[in-house]
MARTIZA-651364 format. One record per residue (C-alpha): residue in three letters; x, y, z. Coordinates in steps of 0.02 Angstrom, whole numbers, plus 50000, padded with zeros to 5 digits. Layout:
N
<aa->ALA&u->X&v->Y&w->Z>
...
// end
This chain:
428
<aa->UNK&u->55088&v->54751&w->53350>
<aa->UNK&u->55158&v->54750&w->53521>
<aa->UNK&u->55294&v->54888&w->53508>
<aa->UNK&u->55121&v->54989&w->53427>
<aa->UNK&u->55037&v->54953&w->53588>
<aa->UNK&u->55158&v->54979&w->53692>
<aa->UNK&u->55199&v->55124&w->53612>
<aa->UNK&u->55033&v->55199&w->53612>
<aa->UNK&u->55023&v->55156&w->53790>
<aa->UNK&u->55154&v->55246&w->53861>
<aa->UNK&u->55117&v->55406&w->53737>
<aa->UNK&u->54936&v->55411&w->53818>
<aa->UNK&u->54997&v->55416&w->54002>
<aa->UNK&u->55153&v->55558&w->53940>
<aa->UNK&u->55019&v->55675&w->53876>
<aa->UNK&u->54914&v->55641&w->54068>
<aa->UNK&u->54758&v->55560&w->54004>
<aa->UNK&u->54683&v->55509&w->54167>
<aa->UNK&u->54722&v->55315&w->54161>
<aa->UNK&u->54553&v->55226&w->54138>
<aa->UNK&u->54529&v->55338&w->53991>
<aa->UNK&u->54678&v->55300&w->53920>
<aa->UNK&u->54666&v->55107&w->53942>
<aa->UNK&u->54481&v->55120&w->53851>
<aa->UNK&u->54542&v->55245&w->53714>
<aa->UNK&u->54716&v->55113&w->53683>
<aa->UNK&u->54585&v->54969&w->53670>
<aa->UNK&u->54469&v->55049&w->53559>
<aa->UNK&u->54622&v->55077&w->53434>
<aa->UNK&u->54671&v->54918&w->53442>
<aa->UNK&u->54516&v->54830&w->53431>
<aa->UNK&u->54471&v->54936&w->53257>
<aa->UNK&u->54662&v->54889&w->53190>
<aa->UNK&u->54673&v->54722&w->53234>
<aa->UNK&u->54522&v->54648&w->53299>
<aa->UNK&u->54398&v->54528&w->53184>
<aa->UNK&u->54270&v->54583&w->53311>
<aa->UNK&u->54259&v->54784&w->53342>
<aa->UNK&u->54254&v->54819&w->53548>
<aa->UNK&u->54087&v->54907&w->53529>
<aa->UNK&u->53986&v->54758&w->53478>
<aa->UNK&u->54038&v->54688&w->53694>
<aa->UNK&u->54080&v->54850&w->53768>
<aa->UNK&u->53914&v->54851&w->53871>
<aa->UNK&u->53927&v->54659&w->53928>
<aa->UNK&u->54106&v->54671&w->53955>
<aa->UNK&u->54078&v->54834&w->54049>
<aa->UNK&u->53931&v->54758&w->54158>
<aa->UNK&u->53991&v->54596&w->54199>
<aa->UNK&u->54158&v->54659&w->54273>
<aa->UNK&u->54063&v->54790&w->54383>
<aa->UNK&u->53955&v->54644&w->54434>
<aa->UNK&u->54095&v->54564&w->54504>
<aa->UNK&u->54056&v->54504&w->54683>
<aa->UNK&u->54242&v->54503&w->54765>
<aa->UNK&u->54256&v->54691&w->54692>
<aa->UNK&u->54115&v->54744&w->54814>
<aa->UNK&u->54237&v->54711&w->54947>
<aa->UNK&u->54332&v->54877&w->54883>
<aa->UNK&u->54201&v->55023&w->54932>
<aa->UNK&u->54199&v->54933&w->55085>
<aa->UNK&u->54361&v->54927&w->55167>
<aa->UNK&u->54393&v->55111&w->55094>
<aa->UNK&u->54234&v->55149&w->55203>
<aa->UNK&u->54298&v->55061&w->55339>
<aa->UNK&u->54468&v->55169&w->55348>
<aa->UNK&u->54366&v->55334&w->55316>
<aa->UNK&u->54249&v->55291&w->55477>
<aa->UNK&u->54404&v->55239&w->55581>
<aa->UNK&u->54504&v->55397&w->55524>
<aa->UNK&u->54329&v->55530&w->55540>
<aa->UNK&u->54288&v->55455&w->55718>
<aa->UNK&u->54466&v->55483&w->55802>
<aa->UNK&u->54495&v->55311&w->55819>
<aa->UNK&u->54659&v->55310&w->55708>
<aa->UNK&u->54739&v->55450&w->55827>
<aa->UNK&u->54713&v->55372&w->55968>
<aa->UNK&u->54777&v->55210&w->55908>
<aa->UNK&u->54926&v->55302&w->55841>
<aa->UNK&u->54971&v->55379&w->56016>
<aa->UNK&u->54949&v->55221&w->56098>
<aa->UNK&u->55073&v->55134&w->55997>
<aa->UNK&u->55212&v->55283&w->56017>
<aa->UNK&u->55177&v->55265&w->56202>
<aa->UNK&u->55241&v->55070&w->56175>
<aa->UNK&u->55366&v->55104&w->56061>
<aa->UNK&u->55428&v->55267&w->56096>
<aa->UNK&u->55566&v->55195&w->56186>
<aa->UNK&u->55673&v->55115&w->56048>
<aa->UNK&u->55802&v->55215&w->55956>
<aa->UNK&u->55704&v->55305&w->55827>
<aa->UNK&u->55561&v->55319&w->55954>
<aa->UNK&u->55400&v->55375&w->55847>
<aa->UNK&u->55489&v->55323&w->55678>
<aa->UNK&u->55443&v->55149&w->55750>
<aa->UNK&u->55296&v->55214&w->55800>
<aa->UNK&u->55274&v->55246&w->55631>
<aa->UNK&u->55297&v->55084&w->55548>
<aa->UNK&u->55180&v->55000&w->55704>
<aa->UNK&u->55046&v->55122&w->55649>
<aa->UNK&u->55051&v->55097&w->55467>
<aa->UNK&u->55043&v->54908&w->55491>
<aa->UNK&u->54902&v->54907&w->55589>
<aa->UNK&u->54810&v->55021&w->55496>
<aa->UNK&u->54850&v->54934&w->55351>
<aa->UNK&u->54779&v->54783&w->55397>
<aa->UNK&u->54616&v->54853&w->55421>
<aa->UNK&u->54605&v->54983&w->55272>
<aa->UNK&u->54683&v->54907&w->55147>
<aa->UNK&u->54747&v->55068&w->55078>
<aa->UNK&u->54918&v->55133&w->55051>
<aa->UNK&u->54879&v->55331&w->55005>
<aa->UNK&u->54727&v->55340&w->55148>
<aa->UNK&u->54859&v->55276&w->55276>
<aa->UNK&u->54993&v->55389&w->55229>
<aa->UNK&u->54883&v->55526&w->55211>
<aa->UNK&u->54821&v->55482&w->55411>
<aa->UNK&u->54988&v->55449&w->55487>
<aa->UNK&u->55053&v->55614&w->55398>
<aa->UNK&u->54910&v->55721&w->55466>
<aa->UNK&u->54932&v->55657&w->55636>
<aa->UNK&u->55126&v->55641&w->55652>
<aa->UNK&u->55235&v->55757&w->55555>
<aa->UNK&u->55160&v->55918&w->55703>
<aa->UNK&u->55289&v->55813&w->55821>
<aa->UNK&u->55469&v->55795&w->55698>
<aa->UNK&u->55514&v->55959&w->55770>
<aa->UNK&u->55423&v->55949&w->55948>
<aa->UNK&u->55549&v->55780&w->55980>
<aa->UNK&u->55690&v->55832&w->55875>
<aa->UNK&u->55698&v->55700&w->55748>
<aa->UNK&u->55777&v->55693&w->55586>
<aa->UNK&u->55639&v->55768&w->55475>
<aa->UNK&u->55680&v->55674&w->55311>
<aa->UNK&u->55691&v->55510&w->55388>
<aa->UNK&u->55560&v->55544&w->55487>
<aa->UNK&u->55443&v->55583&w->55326>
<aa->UNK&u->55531&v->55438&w->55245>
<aa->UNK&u->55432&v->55311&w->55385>
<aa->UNK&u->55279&v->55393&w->55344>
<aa->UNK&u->55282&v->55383&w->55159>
<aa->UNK&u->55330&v->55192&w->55186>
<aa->UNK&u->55234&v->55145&w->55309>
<aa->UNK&u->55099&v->55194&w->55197>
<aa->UNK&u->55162&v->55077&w->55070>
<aa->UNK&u->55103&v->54917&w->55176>
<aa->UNK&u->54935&v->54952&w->55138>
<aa->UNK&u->54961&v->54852&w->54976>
<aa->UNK&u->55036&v->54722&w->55052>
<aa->UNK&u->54962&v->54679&w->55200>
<aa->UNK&u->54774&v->54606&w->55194>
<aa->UNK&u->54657&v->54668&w->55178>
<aa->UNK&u->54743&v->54752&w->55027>
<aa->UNK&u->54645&v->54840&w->54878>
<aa->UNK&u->54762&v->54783&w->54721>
<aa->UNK&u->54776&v->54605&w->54815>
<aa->UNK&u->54593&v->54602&w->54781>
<aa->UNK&u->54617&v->54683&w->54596>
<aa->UNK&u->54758&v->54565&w->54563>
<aa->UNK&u->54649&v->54415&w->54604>
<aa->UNK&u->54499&v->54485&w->54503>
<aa->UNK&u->54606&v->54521&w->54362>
<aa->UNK&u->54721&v->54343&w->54361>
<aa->UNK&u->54575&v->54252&w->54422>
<aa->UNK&u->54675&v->54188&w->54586>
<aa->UNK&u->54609&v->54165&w->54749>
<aa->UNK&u->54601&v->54282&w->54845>
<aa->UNK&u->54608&v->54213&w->55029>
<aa->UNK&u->54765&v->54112&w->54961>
<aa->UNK&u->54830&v->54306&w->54932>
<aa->UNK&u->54791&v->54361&w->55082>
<aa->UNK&u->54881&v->54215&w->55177>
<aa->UNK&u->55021&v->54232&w->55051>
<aa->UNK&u->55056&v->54416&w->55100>
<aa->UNK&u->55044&v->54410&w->55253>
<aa->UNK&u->55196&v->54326&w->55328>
<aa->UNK&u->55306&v->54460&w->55207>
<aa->UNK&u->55194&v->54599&w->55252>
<aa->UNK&u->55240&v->54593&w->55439>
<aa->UNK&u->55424&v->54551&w->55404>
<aa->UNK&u->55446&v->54688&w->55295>
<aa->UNK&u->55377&v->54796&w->55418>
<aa->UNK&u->55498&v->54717&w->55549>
<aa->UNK&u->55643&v->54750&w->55392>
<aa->UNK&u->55584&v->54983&w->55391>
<aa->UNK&u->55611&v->54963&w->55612>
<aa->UNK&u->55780&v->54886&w->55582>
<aa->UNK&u->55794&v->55015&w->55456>
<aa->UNK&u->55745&v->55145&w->55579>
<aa->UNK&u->55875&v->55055&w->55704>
<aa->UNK&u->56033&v->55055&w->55605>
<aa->UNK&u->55993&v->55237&w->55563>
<aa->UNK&u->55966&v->55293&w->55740>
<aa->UNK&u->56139&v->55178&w->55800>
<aa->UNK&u->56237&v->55262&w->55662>
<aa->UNK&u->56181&v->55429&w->55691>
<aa->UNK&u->56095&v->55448&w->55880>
<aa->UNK&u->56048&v->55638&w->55836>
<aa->UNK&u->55923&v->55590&w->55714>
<aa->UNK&u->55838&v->55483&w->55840>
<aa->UNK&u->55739&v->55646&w->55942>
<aa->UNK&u->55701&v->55641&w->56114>
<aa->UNK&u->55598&v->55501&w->56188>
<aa->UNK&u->55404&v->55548&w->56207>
<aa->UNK&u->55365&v->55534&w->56397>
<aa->UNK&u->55309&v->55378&w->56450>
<aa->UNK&u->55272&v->55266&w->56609>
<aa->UNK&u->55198&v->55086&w->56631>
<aa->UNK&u->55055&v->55160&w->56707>
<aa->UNK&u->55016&v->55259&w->56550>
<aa->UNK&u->55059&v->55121&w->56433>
<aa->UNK&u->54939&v->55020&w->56528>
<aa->UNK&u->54799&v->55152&w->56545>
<aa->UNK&u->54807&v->55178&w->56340>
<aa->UNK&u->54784&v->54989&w->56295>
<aa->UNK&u->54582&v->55016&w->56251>
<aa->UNK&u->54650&v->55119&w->56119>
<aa->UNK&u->54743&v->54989&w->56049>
<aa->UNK&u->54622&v->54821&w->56092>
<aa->UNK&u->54462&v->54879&w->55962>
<aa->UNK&u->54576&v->54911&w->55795>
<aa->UNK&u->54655&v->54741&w->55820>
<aa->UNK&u->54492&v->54671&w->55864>
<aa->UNK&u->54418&v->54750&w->55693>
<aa->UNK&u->54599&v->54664&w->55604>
<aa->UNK&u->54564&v->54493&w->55691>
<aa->UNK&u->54379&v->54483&w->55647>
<aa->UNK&u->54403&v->54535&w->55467>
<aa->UNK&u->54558&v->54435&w->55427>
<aa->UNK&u->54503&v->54287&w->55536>
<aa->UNK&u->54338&v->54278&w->55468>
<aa->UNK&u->54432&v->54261&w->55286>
<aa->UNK&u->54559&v->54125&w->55346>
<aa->UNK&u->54427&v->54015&w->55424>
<aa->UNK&u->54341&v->54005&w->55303>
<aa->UNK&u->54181&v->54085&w->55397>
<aa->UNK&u->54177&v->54241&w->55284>
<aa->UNK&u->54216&v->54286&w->55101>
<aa->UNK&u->54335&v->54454&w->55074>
<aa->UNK&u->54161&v->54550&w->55028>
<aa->UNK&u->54059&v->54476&w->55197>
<aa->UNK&u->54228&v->54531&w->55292>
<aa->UNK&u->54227&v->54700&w->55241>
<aa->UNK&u->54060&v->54720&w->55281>
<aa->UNK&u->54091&v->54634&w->55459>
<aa->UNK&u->54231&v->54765&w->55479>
<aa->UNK&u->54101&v->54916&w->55435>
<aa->UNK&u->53991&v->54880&w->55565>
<aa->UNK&u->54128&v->54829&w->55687>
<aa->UNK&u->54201&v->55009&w->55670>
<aa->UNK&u->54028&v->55117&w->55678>
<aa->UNK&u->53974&v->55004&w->55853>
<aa->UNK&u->54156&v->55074&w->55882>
<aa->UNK&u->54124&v->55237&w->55828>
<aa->UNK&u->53955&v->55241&w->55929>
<aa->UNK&u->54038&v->55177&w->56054>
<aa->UNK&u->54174&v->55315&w->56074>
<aa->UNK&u->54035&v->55442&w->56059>
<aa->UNK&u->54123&v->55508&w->55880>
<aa->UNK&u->53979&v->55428&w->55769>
<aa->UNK&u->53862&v->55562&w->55685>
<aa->UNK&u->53768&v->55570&w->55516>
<aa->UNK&u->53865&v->55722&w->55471>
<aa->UNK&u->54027&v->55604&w->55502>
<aa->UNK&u->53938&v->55447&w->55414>
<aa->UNK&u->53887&v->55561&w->55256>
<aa->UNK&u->54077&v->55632&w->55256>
<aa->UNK&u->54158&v->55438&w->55273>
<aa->UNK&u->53999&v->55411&w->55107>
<aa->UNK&u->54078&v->55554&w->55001>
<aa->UNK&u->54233&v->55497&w->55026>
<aa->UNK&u->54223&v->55322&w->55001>
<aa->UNK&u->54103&v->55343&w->54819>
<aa->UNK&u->54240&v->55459&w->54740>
<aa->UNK&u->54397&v->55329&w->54797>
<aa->UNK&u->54303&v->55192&w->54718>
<aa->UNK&u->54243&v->55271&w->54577>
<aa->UNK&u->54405&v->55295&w->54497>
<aa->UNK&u->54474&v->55131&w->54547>
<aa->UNK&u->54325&v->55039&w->54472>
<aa->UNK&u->54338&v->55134&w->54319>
<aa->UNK&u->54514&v->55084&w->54290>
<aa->UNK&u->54458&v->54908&w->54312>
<aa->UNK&u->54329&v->54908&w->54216>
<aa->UNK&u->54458&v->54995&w->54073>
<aa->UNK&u->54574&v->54865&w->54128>
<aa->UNK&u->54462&v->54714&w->54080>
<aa->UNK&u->54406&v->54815&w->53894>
<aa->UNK&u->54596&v->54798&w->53854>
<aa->UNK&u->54627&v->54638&w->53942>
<aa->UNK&u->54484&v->54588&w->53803>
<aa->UNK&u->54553&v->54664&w->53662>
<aa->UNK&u->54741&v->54597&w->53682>
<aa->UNK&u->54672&v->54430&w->53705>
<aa->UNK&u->54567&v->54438&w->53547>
<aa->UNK&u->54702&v->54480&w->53424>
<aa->UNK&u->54847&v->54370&w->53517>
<aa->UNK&u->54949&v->54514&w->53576>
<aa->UNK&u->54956&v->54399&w->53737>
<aa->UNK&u->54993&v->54265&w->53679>
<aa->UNK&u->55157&v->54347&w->53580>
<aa->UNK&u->55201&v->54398&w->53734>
<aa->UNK&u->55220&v->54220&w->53820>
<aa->UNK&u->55270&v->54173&w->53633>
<aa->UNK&u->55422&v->54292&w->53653>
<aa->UNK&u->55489&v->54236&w->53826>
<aa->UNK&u->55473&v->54061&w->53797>
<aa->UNK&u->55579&v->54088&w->53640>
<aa->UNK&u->55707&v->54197&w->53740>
<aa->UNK&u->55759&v->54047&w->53824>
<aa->UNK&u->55752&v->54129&w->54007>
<aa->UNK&u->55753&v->54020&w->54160>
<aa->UNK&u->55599&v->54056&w->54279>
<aa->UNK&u->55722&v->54149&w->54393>
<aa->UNK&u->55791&v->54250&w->54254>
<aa->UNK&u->55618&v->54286&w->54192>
<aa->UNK&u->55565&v->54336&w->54395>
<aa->UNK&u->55726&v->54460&w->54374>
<aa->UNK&u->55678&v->54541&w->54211>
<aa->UNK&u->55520&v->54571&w->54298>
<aa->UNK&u->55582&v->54659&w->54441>
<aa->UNK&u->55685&v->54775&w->54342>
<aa->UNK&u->55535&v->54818&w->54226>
<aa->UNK&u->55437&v->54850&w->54366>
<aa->UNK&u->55566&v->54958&w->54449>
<aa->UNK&u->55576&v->55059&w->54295>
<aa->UNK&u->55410&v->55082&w->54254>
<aa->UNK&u->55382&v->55110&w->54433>
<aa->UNK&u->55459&v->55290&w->54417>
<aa->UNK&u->55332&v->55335&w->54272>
<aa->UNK&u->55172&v->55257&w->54308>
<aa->UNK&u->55083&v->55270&w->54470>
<aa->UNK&u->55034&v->55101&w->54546>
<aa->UNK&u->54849&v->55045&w->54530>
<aa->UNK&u->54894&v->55095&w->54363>
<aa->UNK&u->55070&v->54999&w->54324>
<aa->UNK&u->54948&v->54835&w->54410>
<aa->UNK&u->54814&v->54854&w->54298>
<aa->UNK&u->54899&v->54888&w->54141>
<aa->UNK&u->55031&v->54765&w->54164>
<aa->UNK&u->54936&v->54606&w->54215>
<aa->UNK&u->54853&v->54562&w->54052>
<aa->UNK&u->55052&v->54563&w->53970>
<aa->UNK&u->55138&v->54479&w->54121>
<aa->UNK&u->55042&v->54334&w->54209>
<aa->UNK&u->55017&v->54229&w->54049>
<aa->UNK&u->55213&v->54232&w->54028>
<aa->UNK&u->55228&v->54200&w->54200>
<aa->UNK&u->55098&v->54075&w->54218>
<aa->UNK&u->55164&v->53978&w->54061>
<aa->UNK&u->55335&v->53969&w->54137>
<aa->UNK&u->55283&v->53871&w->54285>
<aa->UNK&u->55283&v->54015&w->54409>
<aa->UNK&u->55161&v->54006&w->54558>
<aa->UNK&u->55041&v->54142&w->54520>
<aa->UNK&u->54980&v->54189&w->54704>
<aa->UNK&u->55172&v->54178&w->54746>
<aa->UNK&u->55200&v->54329&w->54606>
<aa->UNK&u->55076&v->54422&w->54657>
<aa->UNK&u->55169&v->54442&w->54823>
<aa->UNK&u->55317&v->54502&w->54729>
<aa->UNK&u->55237&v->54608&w->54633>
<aa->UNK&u->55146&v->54686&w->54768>
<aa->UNK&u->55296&v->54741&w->54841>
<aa->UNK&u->55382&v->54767&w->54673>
<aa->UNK&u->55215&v->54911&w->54682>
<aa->UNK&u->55255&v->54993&w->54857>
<aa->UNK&u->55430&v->55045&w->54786>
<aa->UNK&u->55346&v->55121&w->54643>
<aa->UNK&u->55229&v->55225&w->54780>
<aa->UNK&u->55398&v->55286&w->54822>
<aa->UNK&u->55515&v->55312&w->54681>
<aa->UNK&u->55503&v->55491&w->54610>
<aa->UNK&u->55448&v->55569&w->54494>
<aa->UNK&u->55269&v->55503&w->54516>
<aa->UNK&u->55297&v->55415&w->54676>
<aa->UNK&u->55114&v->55466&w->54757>
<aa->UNK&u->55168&v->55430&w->54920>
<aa->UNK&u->55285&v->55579&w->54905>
<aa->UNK&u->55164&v->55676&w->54870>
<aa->UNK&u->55040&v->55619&w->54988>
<aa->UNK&u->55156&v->55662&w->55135>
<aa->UNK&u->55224&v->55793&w->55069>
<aa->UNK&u->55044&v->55889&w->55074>
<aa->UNK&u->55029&v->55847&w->55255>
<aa->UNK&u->55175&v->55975&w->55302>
<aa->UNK&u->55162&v->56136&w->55355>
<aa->UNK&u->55322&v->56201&w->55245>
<aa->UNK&u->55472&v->56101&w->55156>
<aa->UNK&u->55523&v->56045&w->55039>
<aa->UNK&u->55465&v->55899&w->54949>
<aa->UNK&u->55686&v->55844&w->54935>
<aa->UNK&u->55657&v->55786&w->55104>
<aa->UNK&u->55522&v->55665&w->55075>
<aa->UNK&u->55614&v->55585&w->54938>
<aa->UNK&u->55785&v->55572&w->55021>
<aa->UNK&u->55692&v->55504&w->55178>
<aa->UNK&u->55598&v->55371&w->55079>
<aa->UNK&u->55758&v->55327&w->54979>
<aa->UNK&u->55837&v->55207&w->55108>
<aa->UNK&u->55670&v->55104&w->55117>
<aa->UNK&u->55651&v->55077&w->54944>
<aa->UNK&u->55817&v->54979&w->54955>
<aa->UNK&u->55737&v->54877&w->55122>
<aa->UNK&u->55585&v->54830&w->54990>
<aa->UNK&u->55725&v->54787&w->54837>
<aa->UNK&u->55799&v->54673&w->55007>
<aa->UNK&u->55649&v->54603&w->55020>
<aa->UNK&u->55595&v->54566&w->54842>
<aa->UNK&u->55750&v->54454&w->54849>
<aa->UNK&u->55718&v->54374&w->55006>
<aa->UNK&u->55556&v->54318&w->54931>
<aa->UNK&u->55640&v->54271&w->54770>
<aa->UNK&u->55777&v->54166&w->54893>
<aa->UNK&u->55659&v->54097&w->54985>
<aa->UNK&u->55489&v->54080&w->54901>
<aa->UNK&u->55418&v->53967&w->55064>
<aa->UNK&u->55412&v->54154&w->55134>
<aa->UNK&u->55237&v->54178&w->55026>
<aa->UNK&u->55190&v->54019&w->55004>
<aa->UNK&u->55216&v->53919&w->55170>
<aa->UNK&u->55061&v->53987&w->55269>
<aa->UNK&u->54919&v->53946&w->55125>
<aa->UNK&u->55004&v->53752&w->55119>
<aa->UNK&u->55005&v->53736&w->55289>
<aa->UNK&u->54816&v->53807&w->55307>
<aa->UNK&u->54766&v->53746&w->55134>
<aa->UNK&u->54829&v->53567&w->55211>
// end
């Protein structure tokens, strides 16, 4: 039964079913082969009361909240700020990079939107300064990568949904190695520029008094992070309320900057319905097969089968991080999350292993997938921002930072306190 389903799995996604299809057509198969009860008879329930789910509202929401921040301006000012206070560093707007991403991250909650918006605004200046263009695109493509990572993250939220975890213990969890591993791509950057001073470009002109002058750029986006975050650590706000907090923070904003119109608003709308359309599908799909292997006990084999393997929870935390690494090069991420939870977490969880603290892991265990060809979609997300290349570039430039997130998988694996030392001491 399982090497049929896995089998079947992984023969759907070669032939490029799109994914929630897939996961709904693999669960109707097994349900009719195995199954006592045939899918069909809960389809509609199952199908209803996942949709209905109230921490999944908070999706549409922060995707809207990125679209608004990226139509208004707002993200290219905040980008040019930063550069202006970190432009001086060795690797100069590579840094600027990484500072961009995580900021944006924490308010968008998106990997592909903020690689896609860092990519639009910054590859027109690789050439302008000089810098080395792969490692330059490399930032990019993982800077984008904290959006999964750092709250308020999408899959965080799917991850909790899907393994029933909290999800403000998540967001605490993630975000001590969120920041660090953002701190781990600059001293990437760093080393690179030390070893090789070339690939470092010229330094972007810059004065205290302009540094100074471009600080309202910076204050409202961090306002936006504090409020929505804060709101979710105090306990004020649920992840949903948040969102919604963050929504209207960024159209006063917008309004504010003289950038909001209803052409803008109905633009941020279109784009925000389509994003969350296919992700909620693939949930949706998701929780259909999540029912079906539960019903015939193809999870439970599963724990059955590492408990019998006689793996320490450390060797078990290993295998995992090499299955996710290679199916990280096939599958694309949302997609490796979703159809990978229902199989993992009750291994994991039967082996003792703190389920908020794996879903750290596996979060970044997810970012290297967004950039390990061939279906990396970072790659190809920054790649489309370019004027000309070739796509080579992207992947050689992204290559050293999938090695800083294998670091920092460890690190967290080392040192689990990492994840799990801010919800104690808050939860305390």
């Amino acid at each position: 039964m399982l090497n049929l389903s896995v089998g079947l799995l992984l023969a759907i996604l070669a032939l490029g079913v799109p994914v929630a299809a897939g996961l709904i057509f693999l669960a109707l198969i097994l349900s009719n082969l195995y199954s006592p009860m045939p899918l069909w008879f809960a389809f509609g329930e199952l199908a209803w009361g996942t949709s209905a789910e109230f921490n999944l509202f908070a999706i549409p929401l922060y995707i809207l909240l990125g679209e608004i921040l990226l139509r208004s301006g707002i993200s290219e000012r905040m980008y040019h700020a930063i550069a202006q206070w970190l432009s001086r560093l060795p690797g100069g707007l590579m840094h600027a990079n990484v500072g961009f991403s995580t900021v944006f991250a924490a308010m968008s909650g998106s990997s592909v939107a903020c690689a896609a918006t860092l990519g639009t605004i910054a590859n027109p200046l690789v050439r302008r300064y000089g810098y080395n263009e792969p490692l330059f695109l490399g930032t990019i493509a993982a800077g984008g990568a904290l959006g999964i990572l750092i709250p308020p993250s999408i899959p965080l939220i799917i991850y909790g949904v899907l393994t029933e975890t909290s999800i403000p213990q998540l967001y605490l969890a993630a975000l001590i190695p969120g920041l660090l591993l953002a701190a781990l791509f600059s001293v990437t950057v760093l080393v690179a520029t030390l070893l090789r001073p070339k690939w470092g470009g010229a330094p972007v002109p810059s004065s205290w008094g302009t540094r100074l002058a471009v600080l309202p750029d910076l204050l409202p986006p961090l306002l936006i992070f504090t409020a929505v975050i804060g709101a979710i650590y105090a306990g004020w706000a649920t992840p949903t309320e948040s969102a919604a907090l963050g929504v209207l923070m960024a159209i006063v904003l917008a309004a504010f900057r003289r950038r909001l119109s209803f052409g803008m608003l109905l633009d941020a709308g279109e784009a925000t319905v389509g994003t969350t359309a296919m992700i909620l599908l693939i949930v949706v799909a998701a929780f259909l097969l999540n029912f079906v292997l539960s019903s015939i006990g193809l999870s439970q084999i599963v724990t059955d089968l590492f408990a019998q393997s006689g793996l320490s929870p450390t060797m078990l935390i290993m295998t995992a991080i090499v299955f996710f690494l290679v199916l990280g090069m096939f599958m694309e991420s949302l997609s490796m999350l979703i159809a990978t939870v229902p199989l993992v977490i009750p291994a994991i969880a039967a082996a003792g292993i703190d389920k908020v603290w794996f879903g750290v892991l596996m979060m970044i265990l997810l970012e290297t997938a967004l950039l390990t060809p061939p279906i990396g979609i970072n790659l190809f997300v920054v790649q489309s921002t370019r004027q000309s290349g070739n796509i080579k570039d992207v992947i050689y430039g992204a290559a050293p930072f999938v090695v800083t997130m294998l670091l920092m998988a460890l690190l967290l694996v080392a040192f689990p306190g990492i994840a799990l030392w801010l919800p104690s001491v808050l939860a305390g």
